[in-house]
PAPADREN-342330 format. One record per residue: x, z, y of N, C-alpha, C in turn. Coordinates in steps of 0.05 Angstrom, whole numbers, padded with zeros to 5 digits, always signed. Layout:
N
XZYXZYXZY;...
END
This chain:
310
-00500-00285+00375-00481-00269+00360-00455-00284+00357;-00439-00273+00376-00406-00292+00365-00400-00285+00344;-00377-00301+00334-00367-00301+00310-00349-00274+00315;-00353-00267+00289-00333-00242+00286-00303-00243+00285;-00289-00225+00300-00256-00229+00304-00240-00212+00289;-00232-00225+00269-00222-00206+00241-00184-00207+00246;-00183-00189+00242-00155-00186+00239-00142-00169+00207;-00130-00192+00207-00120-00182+00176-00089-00181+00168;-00086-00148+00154-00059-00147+00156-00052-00150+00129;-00039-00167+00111-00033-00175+00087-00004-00163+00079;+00001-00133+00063+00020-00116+00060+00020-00121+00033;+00051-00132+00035+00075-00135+00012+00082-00103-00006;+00066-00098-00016+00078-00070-00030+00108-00075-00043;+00123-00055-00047+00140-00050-00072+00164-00070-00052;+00164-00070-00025+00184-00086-00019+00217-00062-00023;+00235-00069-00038+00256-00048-00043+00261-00048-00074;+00239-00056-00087+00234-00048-00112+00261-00071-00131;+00257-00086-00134+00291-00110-00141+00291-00118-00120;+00312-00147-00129+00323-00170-00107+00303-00181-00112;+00283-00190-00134+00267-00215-00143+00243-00208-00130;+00248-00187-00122+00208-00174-00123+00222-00173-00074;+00242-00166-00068+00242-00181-00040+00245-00210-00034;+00252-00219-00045+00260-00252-00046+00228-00262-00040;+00219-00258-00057+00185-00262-00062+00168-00257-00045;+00181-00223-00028+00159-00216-00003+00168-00231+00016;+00191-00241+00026+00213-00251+00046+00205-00283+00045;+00198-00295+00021+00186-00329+00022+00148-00317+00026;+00140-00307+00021+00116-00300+00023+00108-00292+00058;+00132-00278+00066+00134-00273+00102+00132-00301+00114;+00156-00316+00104+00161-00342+00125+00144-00359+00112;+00127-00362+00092+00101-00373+00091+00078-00370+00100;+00079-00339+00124+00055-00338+00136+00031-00332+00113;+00038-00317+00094+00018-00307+00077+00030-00283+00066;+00046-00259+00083+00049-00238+00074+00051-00233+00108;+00034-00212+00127+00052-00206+00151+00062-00182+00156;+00054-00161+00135+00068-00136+00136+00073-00134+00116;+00106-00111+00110+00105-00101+00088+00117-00068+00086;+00108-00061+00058+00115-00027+00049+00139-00025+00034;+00156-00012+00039+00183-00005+00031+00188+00019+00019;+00190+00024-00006+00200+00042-00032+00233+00045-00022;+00235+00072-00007+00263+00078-00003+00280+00086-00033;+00255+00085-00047+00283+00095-00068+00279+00076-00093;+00267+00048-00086+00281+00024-00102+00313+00026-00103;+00311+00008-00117+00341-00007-00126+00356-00015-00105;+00338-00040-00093+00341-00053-00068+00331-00051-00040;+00330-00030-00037+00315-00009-00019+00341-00022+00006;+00363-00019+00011+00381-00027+00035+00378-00050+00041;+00377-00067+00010+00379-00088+00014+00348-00112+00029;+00330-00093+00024+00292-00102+00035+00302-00098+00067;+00312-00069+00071+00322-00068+00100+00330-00085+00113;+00350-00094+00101+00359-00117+00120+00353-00140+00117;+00343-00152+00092+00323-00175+00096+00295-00176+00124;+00289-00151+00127+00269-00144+00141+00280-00148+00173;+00305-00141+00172+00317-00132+00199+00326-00168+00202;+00332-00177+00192+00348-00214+00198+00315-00221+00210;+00295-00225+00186+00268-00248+00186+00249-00233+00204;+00254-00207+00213+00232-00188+00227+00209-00193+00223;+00213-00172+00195+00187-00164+00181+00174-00146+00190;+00144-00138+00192+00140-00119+00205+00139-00092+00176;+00151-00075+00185+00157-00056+00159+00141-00029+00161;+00133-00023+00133+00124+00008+00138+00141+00018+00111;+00125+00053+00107+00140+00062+00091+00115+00067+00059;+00124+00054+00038+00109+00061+00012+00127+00083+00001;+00111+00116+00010+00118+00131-00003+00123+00141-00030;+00132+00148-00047+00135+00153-00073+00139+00176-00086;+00120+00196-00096+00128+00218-00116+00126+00209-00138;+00116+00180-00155+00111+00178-00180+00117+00165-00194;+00150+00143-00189+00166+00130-00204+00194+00130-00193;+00202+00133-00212+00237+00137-00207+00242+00162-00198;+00259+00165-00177+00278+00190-00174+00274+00196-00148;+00271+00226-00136+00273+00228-00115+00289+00219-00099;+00298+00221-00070+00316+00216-00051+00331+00238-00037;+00306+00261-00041+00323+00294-00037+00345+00304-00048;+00369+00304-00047+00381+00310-00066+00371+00341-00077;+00370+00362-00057+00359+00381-00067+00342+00377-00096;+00327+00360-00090+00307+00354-00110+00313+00344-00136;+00334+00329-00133+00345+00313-00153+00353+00327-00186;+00353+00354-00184+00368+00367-00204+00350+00387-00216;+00343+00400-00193+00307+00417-00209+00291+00415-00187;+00271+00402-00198+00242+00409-00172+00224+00406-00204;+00195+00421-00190+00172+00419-00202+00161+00375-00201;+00176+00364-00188+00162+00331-00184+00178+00321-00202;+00196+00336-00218+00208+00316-00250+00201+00330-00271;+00213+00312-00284+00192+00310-00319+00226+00321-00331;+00220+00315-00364+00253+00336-00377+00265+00312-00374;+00264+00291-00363+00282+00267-00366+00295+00255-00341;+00279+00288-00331+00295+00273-00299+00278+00262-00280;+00257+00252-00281+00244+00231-00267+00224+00243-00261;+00212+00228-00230+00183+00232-00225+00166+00238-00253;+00146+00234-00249+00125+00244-00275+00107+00222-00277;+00108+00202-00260+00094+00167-00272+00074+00176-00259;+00050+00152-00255+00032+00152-00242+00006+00164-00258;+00008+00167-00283-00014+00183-00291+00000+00221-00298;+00025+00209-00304+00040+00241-00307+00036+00259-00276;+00038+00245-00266+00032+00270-00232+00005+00278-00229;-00007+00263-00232-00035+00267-00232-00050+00287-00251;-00036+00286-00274-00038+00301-00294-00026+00330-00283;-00006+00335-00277+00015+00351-00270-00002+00371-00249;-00006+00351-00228-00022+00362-00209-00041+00379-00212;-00067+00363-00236-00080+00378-00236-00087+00407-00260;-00061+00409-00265-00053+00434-00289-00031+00456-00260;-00032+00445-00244-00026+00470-00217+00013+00464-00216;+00022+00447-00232+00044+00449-00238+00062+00438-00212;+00050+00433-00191+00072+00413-00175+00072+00432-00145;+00100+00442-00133+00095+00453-00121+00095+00436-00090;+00076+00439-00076+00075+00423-00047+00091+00427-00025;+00109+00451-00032+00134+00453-00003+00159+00431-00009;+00158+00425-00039+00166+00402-00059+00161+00372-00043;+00144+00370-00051+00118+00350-00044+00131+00343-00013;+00133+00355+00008+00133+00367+00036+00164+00353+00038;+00176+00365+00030+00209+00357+00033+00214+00334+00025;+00205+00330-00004+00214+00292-00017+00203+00273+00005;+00169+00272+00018+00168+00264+00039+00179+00261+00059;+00192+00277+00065+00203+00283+00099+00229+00269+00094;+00245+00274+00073+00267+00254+00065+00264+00226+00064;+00239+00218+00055+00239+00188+00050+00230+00179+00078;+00216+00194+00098+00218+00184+00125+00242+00179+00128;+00265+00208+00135+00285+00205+00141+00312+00185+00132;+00307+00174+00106+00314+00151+00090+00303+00126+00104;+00272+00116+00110+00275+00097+00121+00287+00098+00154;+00280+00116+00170+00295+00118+00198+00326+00102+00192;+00332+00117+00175+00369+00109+00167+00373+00083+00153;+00353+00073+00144+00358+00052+00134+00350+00023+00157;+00335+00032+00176+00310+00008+00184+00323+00008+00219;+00327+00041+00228+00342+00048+00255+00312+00053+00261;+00291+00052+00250+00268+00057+00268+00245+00078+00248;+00225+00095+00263+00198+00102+00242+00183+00098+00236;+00175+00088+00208+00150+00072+00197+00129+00072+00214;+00120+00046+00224+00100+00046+00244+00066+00055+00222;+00068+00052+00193+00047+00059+00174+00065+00064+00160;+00054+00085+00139+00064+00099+00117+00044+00109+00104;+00039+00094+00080+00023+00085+00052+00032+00105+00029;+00022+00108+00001+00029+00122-00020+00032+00099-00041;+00059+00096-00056+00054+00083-00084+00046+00093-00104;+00026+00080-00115+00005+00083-00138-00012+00111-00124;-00021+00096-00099-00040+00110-00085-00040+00147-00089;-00020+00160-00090-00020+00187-00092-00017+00197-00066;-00021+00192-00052-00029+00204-00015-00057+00215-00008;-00071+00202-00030-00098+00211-00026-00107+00236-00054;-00085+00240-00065-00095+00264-00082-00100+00296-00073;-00113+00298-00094-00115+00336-00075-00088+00347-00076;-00093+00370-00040-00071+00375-00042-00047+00366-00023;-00040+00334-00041-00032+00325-00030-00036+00310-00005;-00052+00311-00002-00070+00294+00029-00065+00310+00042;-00062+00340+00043-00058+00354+00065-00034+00350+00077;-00010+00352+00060+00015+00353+00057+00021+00328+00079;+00020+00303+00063+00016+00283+00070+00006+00278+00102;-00009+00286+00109-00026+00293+00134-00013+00307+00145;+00002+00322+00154+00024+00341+00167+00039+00327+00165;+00055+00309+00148+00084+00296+00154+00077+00271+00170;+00058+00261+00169+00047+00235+00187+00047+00244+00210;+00033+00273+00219+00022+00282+00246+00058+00286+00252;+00076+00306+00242+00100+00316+00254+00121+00292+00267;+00120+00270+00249+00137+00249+00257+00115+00220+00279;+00104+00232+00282+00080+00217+00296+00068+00188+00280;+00070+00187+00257+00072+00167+00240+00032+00156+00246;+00025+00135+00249-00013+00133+00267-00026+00132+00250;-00004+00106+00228-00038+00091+00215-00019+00094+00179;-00044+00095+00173-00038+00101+00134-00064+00079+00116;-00071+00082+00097-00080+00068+00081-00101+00087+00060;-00124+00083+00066-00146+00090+00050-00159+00073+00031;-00148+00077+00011-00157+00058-00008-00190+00050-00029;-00210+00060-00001-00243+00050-00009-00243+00017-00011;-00252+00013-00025-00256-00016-00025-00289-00024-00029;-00293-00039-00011-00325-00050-00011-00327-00071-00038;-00343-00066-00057-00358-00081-00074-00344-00075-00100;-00329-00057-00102-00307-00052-00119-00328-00053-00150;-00349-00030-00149-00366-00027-00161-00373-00059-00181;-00376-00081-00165-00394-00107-00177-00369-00117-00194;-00345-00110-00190-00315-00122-00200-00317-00128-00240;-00332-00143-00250-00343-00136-00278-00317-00144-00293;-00299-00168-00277-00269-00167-00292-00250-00152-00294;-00250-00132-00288-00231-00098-00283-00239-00083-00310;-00225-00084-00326-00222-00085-00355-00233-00050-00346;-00247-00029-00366-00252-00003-00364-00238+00016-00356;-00216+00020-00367-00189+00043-00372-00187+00038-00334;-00183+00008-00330-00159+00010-00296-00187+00011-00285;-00215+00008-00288-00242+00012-00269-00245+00046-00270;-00232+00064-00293-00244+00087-00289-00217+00095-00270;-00192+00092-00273-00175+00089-00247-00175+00088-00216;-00186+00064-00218-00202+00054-00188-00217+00077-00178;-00236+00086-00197-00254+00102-00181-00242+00125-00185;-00229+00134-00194-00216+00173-00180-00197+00167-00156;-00191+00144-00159-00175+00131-00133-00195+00132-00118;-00220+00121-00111-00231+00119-00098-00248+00145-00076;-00255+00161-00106-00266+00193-00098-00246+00209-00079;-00219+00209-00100-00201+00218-00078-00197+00212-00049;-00202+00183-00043-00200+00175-00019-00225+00189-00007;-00245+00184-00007-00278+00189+00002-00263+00218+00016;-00254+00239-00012-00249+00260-00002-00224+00273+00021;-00221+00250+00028-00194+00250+00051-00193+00247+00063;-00222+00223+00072-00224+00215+00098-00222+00232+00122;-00234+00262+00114-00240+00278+00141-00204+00299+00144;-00192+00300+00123-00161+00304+00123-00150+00293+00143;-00151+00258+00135-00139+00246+00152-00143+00241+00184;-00172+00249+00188-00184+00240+00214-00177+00272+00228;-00177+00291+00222-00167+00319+00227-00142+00317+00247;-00119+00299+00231-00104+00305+00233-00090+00278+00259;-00109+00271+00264-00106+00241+00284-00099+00213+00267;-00100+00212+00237-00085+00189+00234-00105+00169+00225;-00095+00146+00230-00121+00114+00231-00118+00097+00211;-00126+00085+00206-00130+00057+00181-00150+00037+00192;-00144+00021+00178-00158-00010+00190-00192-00002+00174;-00208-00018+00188-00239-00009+00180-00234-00022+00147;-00227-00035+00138-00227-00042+00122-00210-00045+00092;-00210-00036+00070-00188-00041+00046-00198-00056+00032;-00177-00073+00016-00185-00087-00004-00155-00088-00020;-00153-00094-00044-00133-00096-00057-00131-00089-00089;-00155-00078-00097-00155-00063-00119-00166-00095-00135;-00184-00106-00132-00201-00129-00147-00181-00146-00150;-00159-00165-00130-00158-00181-00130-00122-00181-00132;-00116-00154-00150-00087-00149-00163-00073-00171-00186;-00050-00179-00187-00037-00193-00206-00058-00218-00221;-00063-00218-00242-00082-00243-00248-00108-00240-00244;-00119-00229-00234-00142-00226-00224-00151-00242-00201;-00124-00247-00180-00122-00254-00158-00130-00289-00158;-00140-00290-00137-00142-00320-00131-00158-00329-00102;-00157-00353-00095-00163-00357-00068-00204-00348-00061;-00206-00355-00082-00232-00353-00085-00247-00320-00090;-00227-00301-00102-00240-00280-00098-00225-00258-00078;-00209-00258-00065-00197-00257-00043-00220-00259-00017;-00227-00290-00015-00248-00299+00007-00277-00277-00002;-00290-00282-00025-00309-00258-00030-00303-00235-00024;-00283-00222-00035-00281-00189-00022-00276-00191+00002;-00266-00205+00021-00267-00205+00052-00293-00204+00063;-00308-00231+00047-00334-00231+00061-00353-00211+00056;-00352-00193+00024-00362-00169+00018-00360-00154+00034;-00335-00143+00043-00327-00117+00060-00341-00137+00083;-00341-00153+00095-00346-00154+00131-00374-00143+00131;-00392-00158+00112-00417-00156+00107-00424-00134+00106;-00413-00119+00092-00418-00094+00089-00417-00062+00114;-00388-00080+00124-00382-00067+00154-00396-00073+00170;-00410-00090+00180-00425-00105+00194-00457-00092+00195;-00455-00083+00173-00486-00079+00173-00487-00047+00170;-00472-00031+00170-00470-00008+00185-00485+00006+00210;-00499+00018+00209-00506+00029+00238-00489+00036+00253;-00484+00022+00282-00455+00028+00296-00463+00065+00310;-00440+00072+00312-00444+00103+00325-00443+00093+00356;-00464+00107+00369-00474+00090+00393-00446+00095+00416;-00426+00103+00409-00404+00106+00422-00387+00083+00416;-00388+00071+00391-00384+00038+00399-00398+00018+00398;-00385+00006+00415-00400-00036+00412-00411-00027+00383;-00431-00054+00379-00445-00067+00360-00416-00078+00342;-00415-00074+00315-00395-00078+00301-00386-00112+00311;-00419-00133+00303-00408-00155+00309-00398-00170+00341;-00392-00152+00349-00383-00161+00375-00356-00146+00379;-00343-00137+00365-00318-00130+00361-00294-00142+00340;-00270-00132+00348-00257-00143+00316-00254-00120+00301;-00247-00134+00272-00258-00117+00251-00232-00122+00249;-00213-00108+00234-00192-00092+00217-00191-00084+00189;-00171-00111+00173-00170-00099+00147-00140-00106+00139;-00138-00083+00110-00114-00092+00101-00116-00103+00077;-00105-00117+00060-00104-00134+00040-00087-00125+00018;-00084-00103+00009-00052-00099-00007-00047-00116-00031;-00022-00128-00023-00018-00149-00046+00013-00143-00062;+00014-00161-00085+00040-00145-00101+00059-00175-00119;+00063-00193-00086+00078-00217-00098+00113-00210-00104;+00124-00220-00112+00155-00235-00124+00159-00242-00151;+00181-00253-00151+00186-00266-00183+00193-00242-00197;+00184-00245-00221+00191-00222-00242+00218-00218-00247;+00214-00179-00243+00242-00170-00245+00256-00186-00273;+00277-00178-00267+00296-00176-00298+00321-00158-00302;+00311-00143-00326+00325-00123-00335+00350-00117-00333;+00371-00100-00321+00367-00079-00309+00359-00076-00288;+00360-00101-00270+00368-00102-00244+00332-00091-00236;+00333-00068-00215+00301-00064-00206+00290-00038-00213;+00269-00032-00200+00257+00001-00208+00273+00017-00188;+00258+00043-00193+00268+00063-00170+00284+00087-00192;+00296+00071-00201+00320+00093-00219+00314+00093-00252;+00296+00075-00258+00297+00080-00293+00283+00050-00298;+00294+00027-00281+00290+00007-00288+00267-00011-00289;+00264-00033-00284+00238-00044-00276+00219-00047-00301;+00182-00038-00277+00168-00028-00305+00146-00062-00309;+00137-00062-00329+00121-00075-00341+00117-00099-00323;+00097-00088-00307+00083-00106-00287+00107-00126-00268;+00122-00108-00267+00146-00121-00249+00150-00153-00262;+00161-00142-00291+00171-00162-00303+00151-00184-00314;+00141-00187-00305+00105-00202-00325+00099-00222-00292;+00084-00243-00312+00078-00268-00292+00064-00267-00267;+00054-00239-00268+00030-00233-00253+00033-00230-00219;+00057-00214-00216+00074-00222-00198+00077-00246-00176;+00082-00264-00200+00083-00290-00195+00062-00308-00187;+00043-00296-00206+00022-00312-00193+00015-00306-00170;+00016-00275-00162+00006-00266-00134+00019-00288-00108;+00042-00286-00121+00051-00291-00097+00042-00328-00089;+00046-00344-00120+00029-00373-00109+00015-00381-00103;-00016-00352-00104-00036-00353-00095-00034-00344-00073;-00024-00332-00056-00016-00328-00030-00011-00338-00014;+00019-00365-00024+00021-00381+00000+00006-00409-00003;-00023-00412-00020-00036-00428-00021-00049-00449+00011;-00035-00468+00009-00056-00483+00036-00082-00469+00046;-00091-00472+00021-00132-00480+00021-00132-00444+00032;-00119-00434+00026-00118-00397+00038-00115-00392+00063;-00086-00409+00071-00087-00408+00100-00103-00418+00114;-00114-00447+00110-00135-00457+00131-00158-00442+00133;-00168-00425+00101-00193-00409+00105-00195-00389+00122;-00167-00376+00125-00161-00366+00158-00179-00370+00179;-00156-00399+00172-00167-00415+00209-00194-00414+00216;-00204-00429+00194-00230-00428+00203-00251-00407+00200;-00243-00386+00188-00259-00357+00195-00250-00336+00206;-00225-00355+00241-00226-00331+00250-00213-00320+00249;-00197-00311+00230-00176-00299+00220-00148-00297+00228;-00143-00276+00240-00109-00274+00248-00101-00254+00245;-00083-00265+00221-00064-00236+00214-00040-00230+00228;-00032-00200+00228-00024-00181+00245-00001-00157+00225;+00007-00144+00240+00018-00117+00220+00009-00100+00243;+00018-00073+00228+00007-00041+00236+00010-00049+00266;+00029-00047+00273+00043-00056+00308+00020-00067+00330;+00008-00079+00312-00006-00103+00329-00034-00095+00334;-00046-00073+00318-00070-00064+00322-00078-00048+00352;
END
């Protein structure tokens, strides 16, 4: 049994979101401990991720957004069913909420998307080779369909399903963000065949939910890798492919390093929120470009990649 050939793509979310929070994905790139990242066209610093990306050639995708800050449609900007009386998206539990009281209309939904493609094209000169959802709303009802048509129209391949192997055993995931995880999770389960309908791919593997802001560390990072392989691994292969362990395996890592915003500067139109500004950030990102992380690479094999490279 050879050793298994893992390829791992380690995505910078929220790249766009301040200057502090690119600075952070941009030393995290040329540390070889971030190799792709997701871009919030309607951050703050949304031009400015661009062209950091475009000098250090980052490999870039698009982190879509209905659920903080402000659209990019202008249409949208003034009345759509995707703002609240204050103007704004509806937050990541307000859409969700929204959604499921019938209130959000999806030709809506349809357009703010197709703009924020058309926003990164214009910002990047190219189309998101992956295109992800922030605060995972790509996988909600509904919207997966939507979502799934604007991927297939712009030929957009690979997106992000956010199942995570062992999520379940995670006993430090305080209740409130574990009952979270899992409608995130259902939703995904229920998408998979959306997504595969519609031609679009994801790496065999997610992880990202356990090993968020202080949670994170080198040590449980290496467990949920070795959870998910194990777990992939021991799968019954569909006799139309190889034996899993004689192939490479495919995962993504979503991570959420830079230095904490500071007020005003940051956010996608109403200012940077909580998490931004808090240490947590920070830690991600020191635990990232840790030595003892990269060599655990080396020696298991490990070579990370972005969307491109699969």
């Amino acid at each position: 049994l050879r050793m298994l050939q893992v390829k791992l793509i380690v995505t910078g979310d929220d790249f766009g979101y301040c200057p502090r929070r690119n600075q952070g994905i941009v030393d995290c790139f040329l540390a070889g401990a971030v190799s792709n990242v997701s871009l919030l066209v309607n951050g703050s610093a949304a031009a400015d991720a661009a062209e950091l990306a475009r000098r250090y050639a980052i490999p870039i995708g698009l982190h879509a957004n209905l659920s903080e800050g402000s659209p990019v449609c202008e249409v949208l900007k003034t009345n759509s069913s995707l703002l609240n009386q204050d103007g704004f998206f509806h937050g990541k539990m307000g859409f969700r909420t929204a959604l499921s009281k019938g209130l959000l209309n999806m030709s809506e939904v349809k357009q703010e998307l197709k703009a924020q493609v058309e926003l990164f094209r214009e910002l990047t000169g190219h189309l998101p080779p992956h295109m992800d959802g922030h605060q995972h709303v790509h996988v909600l009802p509904e919207v997966r369909h939507v979502f799934a048509e604007v991927l297939e129209e712009y030929g957009i391949k690979y997106t992000r399903v956010p199942i995570e192997p062992g999520l379940h055993n995670c006993d430090w995931i305080p209740p409130s963000l574990m009952d979270f995880y899992l409608g995130v999770e259902e939703d995904s389960f229920n998408t998979v065949d959306v997504f595969t309908r519609h031609g679009i791919r994801w790496p065999d593997i997610y992880i990202g939910l356990s090993t968020m802001g202080k949670n994170m560390s080198v040590g449980n990072i290496w467990s949920a890798i070795d959870t998910a392989i194990a777990e992939f691994t021991s799968k019954a292969p569909s006799p139309a492919l190889p034996p899993p362990q004689s192939r490479t395996v495919t995962i993504e890592l979503m991570v959420h390093p830079g230095y904490p915003s500071v007020p005003p500067a940051g956010g996608c139109g109403e200012g940077p929120d909580d998490f931004s500004q808090s240490w947590e950030r920070l830690h991600e990102l020191q635990t990232l470009i840790k030595p003892e992380l990269q060599s655990h690479y080396k020696t298991r094999n490990v070579q990370l990649c972005s969307f491109k490279d699969l």
